[in-house]
VOTIMI-298477 format. One record per residue (C-alpha): residue number from 1; x, y, z. Coordinates in nm, 3 decimals. Layout:
<sites>
<seq:NUM	px:X	py:Y	pz:Z>
...
</sites>
This chain:
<sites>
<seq:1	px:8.724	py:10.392	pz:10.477>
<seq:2	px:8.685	py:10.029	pz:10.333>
<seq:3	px:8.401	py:9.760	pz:10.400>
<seq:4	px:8.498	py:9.499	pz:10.606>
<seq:5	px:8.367	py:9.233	pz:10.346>
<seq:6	px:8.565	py:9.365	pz:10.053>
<seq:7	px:8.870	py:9.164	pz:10.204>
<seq:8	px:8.909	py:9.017	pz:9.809>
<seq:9	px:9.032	py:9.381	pz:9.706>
<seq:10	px:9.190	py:9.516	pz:10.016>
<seq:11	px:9.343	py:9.184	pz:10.179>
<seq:12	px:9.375	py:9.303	pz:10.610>
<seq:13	px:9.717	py:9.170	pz:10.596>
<seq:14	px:9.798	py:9.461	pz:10.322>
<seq:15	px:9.619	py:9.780	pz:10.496>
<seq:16	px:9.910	py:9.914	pz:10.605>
<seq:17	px:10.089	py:9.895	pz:10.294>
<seq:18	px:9.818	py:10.052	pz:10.095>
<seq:19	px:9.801	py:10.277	pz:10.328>
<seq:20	px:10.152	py:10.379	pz:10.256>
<seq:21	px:10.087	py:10.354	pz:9.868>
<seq:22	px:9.776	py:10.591	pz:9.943>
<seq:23	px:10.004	py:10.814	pz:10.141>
<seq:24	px:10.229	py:10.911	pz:9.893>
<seq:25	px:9.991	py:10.901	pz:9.644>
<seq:26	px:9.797	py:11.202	pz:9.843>
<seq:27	px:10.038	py:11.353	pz:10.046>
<seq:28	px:10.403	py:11.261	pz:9.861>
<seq:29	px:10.515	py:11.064	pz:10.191>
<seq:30	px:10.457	py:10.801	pz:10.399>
<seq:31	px:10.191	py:10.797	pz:10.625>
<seq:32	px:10.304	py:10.868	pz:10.954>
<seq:33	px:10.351	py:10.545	pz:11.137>
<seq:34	px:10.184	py:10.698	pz:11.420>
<seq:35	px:9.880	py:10.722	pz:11.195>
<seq:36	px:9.917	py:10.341	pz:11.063>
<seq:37	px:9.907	py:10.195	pz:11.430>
<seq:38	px:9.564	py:10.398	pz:11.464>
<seq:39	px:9.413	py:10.355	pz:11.222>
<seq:40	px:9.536	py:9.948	pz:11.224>
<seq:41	px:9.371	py:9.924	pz:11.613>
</sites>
């Protein structure tokens, strides 16, 4: 989904939370937390 080096525009530490922006965004909810924890390892 991202690069690993582009750390500068998607900071680890707020994956999940952009994932929940992107969620909503695409879908109109929250991404499944269920989802988050796989896609977080």
């Amino acid at each position: 989904m991202f690069a690993a080096n582009d750390d500068d525009i998607w900071p680890m530490d707020d994956t999940a939370e952009a994932l929940r922006h992107l969620g909503r965004d695409i879908l109109d909810e929250p991404v499944p937390e269920f989802l988050l924890k796989a896609l977080e390892g």
